[in-house]
N, CA and C of each residue as an Amber inpcrd file, in Angstrom:
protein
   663
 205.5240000  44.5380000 211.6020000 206.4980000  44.8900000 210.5700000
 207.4140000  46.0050000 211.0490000 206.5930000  47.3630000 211.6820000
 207.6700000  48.3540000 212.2500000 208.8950000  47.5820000 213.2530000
 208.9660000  46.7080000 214.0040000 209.3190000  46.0660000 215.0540000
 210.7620000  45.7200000 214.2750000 209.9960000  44.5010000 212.8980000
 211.3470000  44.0910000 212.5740000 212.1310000  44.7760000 212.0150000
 211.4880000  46.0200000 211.2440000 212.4630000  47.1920000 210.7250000
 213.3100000  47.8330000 211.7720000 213.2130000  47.9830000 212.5470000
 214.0220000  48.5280000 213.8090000 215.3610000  47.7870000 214.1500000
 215.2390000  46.4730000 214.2300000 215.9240000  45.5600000 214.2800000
 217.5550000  45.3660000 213.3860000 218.5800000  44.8260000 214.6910000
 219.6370000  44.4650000 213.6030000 219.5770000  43.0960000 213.0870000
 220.2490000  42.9640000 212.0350000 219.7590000  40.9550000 211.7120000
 221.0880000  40.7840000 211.6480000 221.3430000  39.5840000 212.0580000
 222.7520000  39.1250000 211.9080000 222.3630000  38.2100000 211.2360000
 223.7490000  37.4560000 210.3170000 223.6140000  36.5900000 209.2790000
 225.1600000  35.9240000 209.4240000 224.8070000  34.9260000 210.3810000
 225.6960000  34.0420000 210.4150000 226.2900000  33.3550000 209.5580000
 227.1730000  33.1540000 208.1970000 227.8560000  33.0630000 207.3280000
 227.0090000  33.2490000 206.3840000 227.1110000  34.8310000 206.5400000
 227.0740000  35.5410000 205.4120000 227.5500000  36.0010000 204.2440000
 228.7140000  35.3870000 204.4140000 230.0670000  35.0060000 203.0850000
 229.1140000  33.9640000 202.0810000 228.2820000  33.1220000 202.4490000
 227.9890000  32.2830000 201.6250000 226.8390000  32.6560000 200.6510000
 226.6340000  31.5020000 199.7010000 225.3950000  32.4650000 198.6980000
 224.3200000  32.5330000 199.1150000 223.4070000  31.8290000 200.1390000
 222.1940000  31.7440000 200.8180000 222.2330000  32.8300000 202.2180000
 223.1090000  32.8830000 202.4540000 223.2610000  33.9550000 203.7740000
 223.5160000  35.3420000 203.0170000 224.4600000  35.3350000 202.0820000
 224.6360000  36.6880000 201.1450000 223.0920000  37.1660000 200.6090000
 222.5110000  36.3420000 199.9080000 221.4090000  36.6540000 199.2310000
 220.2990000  37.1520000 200.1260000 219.9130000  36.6700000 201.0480000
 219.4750000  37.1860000 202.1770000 219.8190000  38.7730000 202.5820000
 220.8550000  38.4300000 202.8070000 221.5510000  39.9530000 203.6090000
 221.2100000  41.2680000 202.0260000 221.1680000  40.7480000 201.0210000
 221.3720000  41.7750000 200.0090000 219.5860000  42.2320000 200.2380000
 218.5690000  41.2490000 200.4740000 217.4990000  41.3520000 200.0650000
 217.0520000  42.6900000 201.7410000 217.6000000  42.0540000 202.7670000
 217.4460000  42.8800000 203.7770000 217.7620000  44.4080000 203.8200000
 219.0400000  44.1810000 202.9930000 219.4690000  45.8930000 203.1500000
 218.9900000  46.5670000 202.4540000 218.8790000  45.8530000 200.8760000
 217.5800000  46.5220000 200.3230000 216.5060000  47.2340000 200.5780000
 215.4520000  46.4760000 201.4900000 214.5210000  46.5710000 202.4400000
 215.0430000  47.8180000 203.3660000 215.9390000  48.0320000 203.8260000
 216.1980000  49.0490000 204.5840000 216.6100000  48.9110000 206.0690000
 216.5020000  47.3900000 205.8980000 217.0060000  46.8420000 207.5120000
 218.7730000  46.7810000 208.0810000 218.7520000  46.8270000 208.9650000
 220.4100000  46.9150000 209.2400000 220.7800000  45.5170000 209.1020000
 221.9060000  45.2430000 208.8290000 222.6780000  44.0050000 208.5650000
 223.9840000  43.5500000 209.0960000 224.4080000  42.9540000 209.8880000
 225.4340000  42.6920000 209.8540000 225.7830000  40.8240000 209.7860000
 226.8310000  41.1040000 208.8130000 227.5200000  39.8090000 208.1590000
 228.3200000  38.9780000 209.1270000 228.3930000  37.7570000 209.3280000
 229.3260000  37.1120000 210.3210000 230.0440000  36.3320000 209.5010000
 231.3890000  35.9940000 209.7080000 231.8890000  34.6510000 209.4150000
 233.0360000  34.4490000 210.3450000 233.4580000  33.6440000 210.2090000
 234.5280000  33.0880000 211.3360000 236.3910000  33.7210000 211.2530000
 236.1680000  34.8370000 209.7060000 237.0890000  36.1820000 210.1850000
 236.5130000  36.8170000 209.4870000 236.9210000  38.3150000 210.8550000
 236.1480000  39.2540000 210.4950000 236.2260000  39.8170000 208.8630000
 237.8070000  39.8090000 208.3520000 237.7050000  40.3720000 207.4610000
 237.0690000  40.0170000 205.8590000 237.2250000  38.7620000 205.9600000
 235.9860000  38.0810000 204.8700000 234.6260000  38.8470000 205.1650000
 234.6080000  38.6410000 205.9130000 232.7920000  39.3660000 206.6260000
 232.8460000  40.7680000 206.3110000 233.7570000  41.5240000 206.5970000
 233.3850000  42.9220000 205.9590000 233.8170000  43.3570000 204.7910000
 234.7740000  42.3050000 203.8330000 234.2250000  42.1620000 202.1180000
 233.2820000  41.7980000 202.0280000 232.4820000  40.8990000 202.3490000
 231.1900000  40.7440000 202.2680000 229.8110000  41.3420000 202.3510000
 230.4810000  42.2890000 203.4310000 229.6180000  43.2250000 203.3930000
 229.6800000  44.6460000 202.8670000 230.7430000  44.4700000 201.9500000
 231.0620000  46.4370000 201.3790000 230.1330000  45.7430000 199.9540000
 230.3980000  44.4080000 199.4450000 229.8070000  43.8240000 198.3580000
 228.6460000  44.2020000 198.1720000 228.2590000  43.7960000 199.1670000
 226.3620000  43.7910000 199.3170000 225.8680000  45.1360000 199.3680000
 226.3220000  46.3210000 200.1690000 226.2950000  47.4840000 200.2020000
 226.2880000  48.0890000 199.2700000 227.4860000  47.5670000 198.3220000
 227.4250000  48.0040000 196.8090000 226.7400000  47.7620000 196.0030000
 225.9900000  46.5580000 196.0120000 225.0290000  46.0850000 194.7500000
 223.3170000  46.2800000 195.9720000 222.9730000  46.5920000 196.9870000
 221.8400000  46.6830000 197.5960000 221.8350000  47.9080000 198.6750000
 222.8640000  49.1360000 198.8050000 222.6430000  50.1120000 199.6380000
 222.2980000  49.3250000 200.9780000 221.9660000  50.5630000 202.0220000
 221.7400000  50.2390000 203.3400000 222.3880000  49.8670000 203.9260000
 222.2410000  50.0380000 205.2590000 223.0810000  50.1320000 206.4960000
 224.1730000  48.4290000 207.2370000 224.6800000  47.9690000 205.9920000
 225.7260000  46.8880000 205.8280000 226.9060000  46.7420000 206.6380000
 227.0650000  45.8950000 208.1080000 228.3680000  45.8400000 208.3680000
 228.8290000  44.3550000 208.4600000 230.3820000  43.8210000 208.6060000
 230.7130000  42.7640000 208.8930000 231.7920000  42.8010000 210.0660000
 231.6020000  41.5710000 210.3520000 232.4670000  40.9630000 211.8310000
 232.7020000  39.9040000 212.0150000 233.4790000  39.3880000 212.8110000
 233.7700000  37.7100000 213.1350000 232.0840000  37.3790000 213.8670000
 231.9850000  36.1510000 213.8470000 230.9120000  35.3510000 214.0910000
 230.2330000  35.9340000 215.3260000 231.3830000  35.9830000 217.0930000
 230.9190000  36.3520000 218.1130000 230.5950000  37.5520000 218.2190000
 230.7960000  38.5410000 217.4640000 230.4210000  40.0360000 217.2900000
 229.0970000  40.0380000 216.8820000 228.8870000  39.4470000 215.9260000
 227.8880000  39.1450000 215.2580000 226.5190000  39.0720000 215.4190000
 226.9070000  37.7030000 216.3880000 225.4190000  37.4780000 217.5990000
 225.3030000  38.1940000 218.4030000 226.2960000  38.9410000 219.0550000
 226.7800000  39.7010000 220.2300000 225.7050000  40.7240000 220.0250000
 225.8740000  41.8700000 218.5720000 224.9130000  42.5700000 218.2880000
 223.9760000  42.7450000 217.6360000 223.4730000  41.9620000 216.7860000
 222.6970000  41.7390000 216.4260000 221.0990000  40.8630000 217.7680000
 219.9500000  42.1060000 216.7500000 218.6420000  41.3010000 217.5520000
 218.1950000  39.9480000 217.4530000 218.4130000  39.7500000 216.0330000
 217.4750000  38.6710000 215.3730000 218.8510000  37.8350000 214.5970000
 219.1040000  36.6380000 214.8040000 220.2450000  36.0700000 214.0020000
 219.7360000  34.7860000 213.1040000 220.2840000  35.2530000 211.4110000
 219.9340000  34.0300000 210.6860000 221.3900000  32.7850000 211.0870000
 220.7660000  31.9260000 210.9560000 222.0830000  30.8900000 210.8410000
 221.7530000  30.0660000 209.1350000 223.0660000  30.1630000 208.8100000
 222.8870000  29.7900000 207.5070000 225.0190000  29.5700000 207.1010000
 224.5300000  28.7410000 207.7420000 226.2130000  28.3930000 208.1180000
 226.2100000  26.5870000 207.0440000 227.4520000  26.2690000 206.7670000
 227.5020000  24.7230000 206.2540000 227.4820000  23.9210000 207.7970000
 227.0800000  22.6980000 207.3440000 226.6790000  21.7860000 207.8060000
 227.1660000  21.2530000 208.6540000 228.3570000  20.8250000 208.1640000
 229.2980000  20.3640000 208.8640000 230.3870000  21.1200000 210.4450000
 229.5170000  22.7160000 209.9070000 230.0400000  23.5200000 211.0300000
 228.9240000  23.9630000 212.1330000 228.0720000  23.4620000 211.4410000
 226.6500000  24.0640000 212.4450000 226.7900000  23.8920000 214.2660000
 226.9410000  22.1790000 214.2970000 227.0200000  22.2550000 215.8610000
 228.2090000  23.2120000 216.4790000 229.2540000  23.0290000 215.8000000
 230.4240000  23.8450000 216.1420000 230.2310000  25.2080000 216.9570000
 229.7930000  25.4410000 215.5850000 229.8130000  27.0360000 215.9090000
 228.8610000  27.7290000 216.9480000 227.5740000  26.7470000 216.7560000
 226.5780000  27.2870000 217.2580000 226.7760000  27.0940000 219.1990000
 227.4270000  25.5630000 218.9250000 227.5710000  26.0500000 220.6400000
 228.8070000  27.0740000 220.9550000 229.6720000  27.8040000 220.5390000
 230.4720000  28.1480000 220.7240000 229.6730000  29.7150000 221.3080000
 228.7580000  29.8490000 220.3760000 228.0890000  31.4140000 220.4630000
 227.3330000  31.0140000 221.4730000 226.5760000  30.3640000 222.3430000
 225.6330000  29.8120000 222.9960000 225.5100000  31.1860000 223.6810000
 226.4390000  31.9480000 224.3690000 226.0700000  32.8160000 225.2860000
 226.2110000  34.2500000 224.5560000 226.5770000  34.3540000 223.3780000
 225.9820000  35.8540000 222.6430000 224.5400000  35.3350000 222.3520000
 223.9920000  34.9050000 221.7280000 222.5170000  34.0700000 221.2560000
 221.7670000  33.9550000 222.4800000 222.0350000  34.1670000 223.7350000
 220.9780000  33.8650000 224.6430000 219.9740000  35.0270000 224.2720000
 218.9040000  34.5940000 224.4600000 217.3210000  35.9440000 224.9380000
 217.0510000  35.9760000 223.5360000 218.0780000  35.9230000 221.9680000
 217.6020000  36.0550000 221.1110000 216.6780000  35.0570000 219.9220000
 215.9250000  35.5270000 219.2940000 215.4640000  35.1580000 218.0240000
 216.4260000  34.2550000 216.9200000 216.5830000  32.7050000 216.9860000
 218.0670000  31.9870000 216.0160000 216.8240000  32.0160000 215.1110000
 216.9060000  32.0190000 213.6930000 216.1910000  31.1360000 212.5720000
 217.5680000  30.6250000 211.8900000 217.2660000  29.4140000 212.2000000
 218.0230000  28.4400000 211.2800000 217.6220000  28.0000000 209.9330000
 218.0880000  28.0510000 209.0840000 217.6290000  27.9420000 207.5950000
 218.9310000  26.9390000 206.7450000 219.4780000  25.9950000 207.4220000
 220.3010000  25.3120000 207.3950000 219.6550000  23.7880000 206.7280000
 220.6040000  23.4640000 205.6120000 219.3700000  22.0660000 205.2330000
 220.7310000  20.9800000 205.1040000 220.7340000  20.1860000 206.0460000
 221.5800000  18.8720000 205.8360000 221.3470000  17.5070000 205.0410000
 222.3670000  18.0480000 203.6160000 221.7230000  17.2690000 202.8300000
 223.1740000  16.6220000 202.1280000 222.9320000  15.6350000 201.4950000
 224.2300000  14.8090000 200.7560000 223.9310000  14.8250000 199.2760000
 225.2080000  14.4180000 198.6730000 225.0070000  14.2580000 197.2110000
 226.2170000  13.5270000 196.6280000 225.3110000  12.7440000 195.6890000
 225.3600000  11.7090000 194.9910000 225.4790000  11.4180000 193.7270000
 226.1500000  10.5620000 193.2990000 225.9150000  10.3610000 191.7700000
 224.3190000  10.1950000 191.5060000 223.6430000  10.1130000 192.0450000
 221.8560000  10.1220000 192.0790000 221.5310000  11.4840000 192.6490000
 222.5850000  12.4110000 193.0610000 221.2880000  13.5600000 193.2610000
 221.7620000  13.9260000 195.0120000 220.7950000  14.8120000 195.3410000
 220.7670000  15.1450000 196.6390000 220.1070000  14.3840000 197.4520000
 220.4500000  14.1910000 198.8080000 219.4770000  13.7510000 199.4590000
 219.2350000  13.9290000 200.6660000 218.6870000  13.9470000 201.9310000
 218.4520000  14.4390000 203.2670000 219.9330000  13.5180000 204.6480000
 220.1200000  14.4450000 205.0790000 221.0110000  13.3830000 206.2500000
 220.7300000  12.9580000 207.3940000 220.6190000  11.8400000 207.9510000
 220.3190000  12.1900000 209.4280000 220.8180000  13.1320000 210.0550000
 219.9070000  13.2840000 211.4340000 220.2730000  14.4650000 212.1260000
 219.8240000  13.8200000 213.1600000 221.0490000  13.5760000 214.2630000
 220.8200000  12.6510000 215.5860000 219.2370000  13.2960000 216.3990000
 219.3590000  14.7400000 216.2500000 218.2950000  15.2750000 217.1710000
 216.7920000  15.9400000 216.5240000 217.0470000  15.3460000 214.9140000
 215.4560000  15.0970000 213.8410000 215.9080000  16.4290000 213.0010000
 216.6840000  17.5070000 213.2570000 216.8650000  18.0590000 211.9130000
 217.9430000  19.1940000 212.5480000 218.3820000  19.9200000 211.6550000
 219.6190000  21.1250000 211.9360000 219.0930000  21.7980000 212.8650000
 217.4540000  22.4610000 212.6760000 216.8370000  23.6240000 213.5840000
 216.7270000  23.0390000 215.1090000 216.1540000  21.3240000 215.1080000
 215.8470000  20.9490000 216.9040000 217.3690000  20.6390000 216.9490000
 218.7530000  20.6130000 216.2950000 219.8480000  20.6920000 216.7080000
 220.3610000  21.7550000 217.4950000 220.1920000  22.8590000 216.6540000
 220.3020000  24.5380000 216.9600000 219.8060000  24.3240000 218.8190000
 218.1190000  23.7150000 218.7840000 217.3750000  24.0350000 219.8010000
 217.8840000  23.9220000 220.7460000 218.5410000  22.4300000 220.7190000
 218.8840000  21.4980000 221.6700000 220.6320000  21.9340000 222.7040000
 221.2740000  22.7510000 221.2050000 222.1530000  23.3510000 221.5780000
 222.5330000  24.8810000 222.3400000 221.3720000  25.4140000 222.0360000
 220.7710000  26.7540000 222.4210000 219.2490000  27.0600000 223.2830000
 219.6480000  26.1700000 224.5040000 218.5300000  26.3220000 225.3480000
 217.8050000  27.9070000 225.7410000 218.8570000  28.5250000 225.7910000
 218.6740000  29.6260000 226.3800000 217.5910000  31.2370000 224.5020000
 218.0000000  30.4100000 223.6420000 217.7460000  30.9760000 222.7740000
 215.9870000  31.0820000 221.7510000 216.0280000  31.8140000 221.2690000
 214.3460000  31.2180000 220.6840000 214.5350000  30.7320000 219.0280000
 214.6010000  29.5600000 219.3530000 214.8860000  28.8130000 217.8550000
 213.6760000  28.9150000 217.1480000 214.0630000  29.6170000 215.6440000
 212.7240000  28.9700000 214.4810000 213.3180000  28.2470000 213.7250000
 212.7190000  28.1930000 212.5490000 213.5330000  27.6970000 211.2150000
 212.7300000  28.1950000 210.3400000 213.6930000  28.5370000 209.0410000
 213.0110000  29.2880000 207.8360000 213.9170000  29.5170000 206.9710000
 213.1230000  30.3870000 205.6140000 214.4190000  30.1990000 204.5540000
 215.0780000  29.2010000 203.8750000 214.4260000  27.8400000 203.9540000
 215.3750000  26.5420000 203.8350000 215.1940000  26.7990000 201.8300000
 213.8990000  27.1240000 201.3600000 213.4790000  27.0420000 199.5180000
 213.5650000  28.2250000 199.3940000 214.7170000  29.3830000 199.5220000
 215.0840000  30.2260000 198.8010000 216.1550000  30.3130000 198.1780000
 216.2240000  30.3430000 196.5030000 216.7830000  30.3230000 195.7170000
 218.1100000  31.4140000 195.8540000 219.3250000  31.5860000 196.2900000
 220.2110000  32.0230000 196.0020000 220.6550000  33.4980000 195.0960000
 220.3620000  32.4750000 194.1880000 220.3290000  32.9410000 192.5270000
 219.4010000  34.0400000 192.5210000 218.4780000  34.1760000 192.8010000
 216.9150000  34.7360000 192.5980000 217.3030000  36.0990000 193.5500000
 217.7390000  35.4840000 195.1050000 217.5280000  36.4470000 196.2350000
 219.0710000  37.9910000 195.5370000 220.0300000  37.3670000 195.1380000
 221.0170000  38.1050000 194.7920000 220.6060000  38.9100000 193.4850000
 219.8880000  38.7320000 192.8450000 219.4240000  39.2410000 192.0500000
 218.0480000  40.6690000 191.7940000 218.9090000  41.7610000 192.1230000
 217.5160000  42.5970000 192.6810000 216.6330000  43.4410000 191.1000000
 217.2040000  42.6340000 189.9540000 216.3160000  42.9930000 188.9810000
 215.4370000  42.0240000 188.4960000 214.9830000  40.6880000 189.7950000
 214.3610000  40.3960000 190.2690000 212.8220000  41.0900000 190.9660000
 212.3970000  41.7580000 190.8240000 211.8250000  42.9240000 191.5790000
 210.3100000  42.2370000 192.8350000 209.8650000  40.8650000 192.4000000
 209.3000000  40.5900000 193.1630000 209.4090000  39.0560000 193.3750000
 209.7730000  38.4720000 194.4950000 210.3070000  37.3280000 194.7360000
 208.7650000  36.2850000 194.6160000 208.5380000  35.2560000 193.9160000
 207.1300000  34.5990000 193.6480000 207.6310000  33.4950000 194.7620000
 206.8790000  33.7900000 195.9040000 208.0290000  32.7910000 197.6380000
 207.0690000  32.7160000 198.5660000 206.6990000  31.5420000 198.8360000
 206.2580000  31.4170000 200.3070000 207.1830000  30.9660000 201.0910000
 207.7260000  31.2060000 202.5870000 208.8410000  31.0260000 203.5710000
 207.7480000  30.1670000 204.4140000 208.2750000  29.0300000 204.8000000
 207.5360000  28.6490000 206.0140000 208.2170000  28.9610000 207.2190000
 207.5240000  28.8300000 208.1470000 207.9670000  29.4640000 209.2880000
 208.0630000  28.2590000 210.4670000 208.8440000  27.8120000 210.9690000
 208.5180000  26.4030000 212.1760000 208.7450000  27.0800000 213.4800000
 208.5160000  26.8750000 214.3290000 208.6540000  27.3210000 215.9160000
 207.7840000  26.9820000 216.9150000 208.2360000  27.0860000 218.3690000
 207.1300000  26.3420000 219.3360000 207.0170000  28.1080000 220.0580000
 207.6740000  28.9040000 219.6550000 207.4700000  30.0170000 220.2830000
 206.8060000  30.6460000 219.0880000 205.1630000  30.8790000 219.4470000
 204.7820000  31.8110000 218.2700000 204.8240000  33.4860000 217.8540000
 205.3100000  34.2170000 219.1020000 205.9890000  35.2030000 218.9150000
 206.9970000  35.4320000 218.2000000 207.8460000  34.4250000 218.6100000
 208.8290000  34.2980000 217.6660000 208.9210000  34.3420000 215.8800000
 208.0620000  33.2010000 216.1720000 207.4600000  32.8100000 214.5350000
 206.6190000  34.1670000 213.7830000 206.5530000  34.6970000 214.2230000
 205.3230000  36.2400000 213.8620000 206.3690000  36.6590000 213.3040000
 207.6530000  37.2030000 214.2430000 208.5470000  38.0440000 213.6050000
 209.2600000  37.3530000 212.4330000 209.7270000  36.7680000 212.5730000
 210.3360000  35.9880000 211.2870000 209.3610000  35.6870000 210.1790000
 208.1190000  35.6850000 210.0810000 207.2700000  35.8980000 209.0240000
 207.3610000  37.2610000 208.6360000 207.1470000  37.9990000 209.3520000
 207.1420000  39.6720000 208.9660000 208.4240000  39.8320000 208.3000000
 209.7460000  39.2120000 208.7510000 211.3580000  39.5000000 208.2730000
 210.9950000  38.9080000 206.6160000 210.2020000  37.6730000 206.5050000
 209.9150000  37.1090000 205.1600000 209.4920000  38.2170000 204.3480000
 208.7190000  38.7660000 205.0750000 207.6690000  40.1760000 204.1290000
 208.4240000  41.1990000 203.7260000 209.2310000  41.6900000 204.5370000
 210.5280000  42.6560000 203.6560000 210.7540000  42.2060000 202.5990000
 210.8690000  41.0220000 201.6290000 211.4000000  40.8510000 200.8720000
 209.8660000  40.9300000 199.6020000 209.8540000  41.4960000 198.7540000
 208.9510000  42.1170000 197.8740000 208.4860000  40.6600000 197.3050000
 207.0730000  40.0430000 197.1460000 206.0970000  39.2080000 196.8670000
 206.5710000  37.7690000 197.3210000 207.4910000  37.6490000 198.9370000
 207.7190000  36.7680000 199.8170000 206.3630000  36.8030000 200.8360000
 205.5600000  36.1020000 201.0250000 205.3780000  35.3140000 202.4540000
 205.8500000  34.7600000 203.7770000 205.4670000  35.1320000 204.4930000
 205.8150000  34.4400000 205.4970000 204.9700000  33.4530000 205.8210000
 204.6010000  32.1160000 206.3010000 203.6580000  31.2080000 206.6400000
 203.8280000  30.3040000 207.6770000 203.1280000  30.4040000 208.7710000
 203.5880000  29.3790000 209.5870000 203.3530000  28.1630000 209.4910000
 204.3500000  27.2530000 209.8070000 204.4410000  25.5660000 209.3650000
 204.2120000  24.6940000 210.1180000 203.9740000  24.7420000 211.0790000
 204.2500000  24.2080000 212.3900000 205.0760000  23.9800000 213.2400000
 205.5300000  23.3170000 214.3370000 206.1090000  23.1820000 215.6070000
 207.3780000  22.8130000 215.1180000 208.8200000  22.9960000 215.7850000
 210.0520000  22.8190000 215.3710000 210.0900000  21.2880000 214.8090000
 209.5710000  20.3730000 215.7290000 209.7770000  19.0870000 215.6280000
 209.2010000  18.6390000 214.1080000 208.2750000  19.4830000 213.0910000
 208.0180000  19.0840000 211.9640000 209.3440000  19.6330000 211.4260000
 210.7110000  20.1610000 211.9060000 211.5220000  20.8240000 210.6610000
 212.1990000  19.7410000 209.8470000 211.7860000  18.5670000 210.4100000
 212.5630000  18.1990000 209.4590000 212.3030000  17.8100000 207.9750000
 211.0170000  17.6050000 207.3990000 210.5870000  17.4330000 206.3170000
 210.8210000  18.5820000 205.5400000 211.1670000  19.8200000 206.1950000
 210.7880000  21.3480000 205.6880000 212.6320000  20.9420000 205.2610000
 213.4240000  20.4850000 205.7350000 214.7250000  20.9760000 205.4640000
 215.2680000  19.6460000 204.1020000 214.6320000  18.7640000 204.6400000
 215.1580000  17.3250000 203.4880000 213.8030000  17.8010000 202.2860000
 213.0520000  18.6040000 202.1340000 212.3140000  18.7430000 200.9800000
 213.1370000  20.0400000 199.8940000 214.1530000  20.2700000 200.0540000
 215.5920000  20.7560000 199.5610000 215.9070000  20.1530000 198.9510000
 216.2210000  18.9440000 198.6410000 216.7110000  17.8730000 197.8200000
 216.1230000  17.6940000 196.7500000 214.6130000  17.7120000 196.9530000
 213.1530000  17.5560000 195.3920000 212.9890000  19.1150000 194.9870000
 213.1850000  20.1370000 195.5580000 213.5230000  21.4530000 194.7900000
 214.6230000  21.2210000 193.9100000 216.2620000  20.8490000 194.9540000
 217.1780000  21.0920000 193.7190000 216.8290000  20.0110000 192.8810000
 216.6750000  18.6950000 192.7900000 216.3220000  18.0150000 191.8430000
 215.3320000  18.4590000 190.5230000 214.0650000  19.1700000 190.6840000
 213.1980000  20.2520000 189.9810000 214.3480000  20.9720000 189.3770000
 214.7220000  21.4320000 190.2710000 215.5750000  23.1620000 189.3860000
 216.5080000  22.6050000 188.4170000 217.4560000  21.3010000 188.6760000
 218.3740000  21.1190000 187.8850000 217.4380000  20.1480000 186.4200000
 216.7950000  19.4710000 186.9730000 215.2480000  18.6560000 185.5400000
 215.2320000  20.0390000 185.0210000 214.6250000  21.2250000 185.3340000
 213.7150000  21.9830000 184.3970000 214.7850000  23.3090000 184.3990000
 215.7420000  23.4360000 184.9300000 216.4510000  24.8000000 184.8540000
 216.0620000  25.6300000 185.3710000 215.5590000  25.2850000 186.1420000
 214.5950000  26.9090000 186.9170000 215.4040000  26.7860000 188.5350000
 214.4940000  28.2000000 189.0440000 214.9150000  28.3940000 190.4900000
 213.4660000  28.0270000 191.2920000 212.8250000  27.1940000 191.2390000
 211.8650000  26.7320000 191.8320000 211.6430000  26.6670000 193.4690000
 210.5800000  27.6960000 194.1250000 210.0130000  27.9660000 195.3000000
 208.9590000  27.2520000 195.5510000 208.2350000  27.5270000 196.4800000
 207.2130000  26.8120000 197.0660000 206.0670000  28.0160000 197.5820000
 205.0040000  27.5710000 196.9220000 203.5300000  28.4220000 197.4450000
 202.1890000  27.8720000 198.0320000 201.8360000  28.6420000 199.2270000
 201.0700000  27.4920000 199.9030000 199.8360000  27.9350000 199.3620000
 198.6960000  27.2190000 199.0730000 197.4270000  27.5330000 198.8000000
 196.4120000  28.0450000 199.4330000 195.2590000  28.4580000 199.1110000
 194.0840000  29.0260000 200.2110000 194.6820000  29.8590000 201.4920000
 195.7040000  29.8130000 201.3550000 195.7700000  30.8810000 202.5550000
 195.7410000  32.2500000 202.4870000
């Protein structure tokens, strides 16, 4: 836990509500932050925002700054920009920690639903595109709504954790634990991410049936 507190986190479109909500819950926590998006200056409204409603050490930058300095980088970018971007950064992202928390999903007059993903899901996309990098995946069933909300005071969350590097996976469980009655849990090997990212679709389906912000908790553990 001291390790990841030390740490900067970057939050690769952090303009958005799943990358925002995140970043608010981090700075909270007391961790450094910095916001990416693809201009800088969206990114550092984004981040005076968050600063303002969660204190702590909040900055923003264009995307390559981003990875550049930051230790640990969330990706939580849309879908449609993921490969894009991600190879573009390939060489700020080397040596580091990616968690991808990216869920490629469609929607329908029936609802949401999972997309293919030529290489089995967004995260072995990330992988495949970022050899040099240590891909996890995580974050995919956190509620938005919930994370932006810090009179919220304890998040009821298990995070699974996927990775073939289990060092890796340690820290990004511990990054889960900053966030007050979150889990971290490991899920298994990247190549299971993809059930972890198309099981997004039967949450929002839940949340919009019952009105809730519905998470996921693992048992006996």
């Amino acid at each position: 836990m001291a390790e990841v507190r030390e740490m900067t986190v970057g939050v690769l479109g952090g303009t958005g509500a799943q990358g925002k909500g995140l970043a608010i819950r981090w700075a909270a926590a007391g961790l450094r932050v910095v916001i990416g998006s693809r201009k800088a200056d969206r990114a550092r409204d984004a981040a005076s925002e968050i600063a303002e409603v969660a204190g702590g050490r909040v900055t923003g930058a264009d995307n390559a700054e981003t990875a550049a300095s930051a230790d640990l980088v969330l990706v939580a970018l849309p879908w449609d920009g993921h490969a894009e971007t991600l190879e573009s950064l390939r060489p700020q992202l080397a040596g580091k920690i990616v968690v991808d928390c990216v869920n490629p999903l469609g929607f329908d007059a029936k609802g949401p639903y999972p997309l293919e993903v030529p290489e089995g899901s967004a995260a072995q996309q990330a992988a495949a595109l970022l050899p040099d990098s240590r891909v996890t995946a995580a974050f995919h069933h956190v509620s938005a709504v919930t994370l932006a909300d810090l009179s919220v005071e304890h998040v009821d969350l298990d995070v699974l954790v996927l990775g073939d590097d289990r060092e890796a996976t340690d820290v990004v469980r511990a990054l889960a634990g900053t966030i007050p009655g979150v889990r971290g849990i490991f899920g298994g090997r990247l190549r299971n991410a993809h059930q972890v990212e198309a099981l997004t679709a039967n949450l929002i389906a839940i949340n919009r049936r019952y009105k809730a912000h519905a998470g996921l908790r693992i048992t006996d553990v």
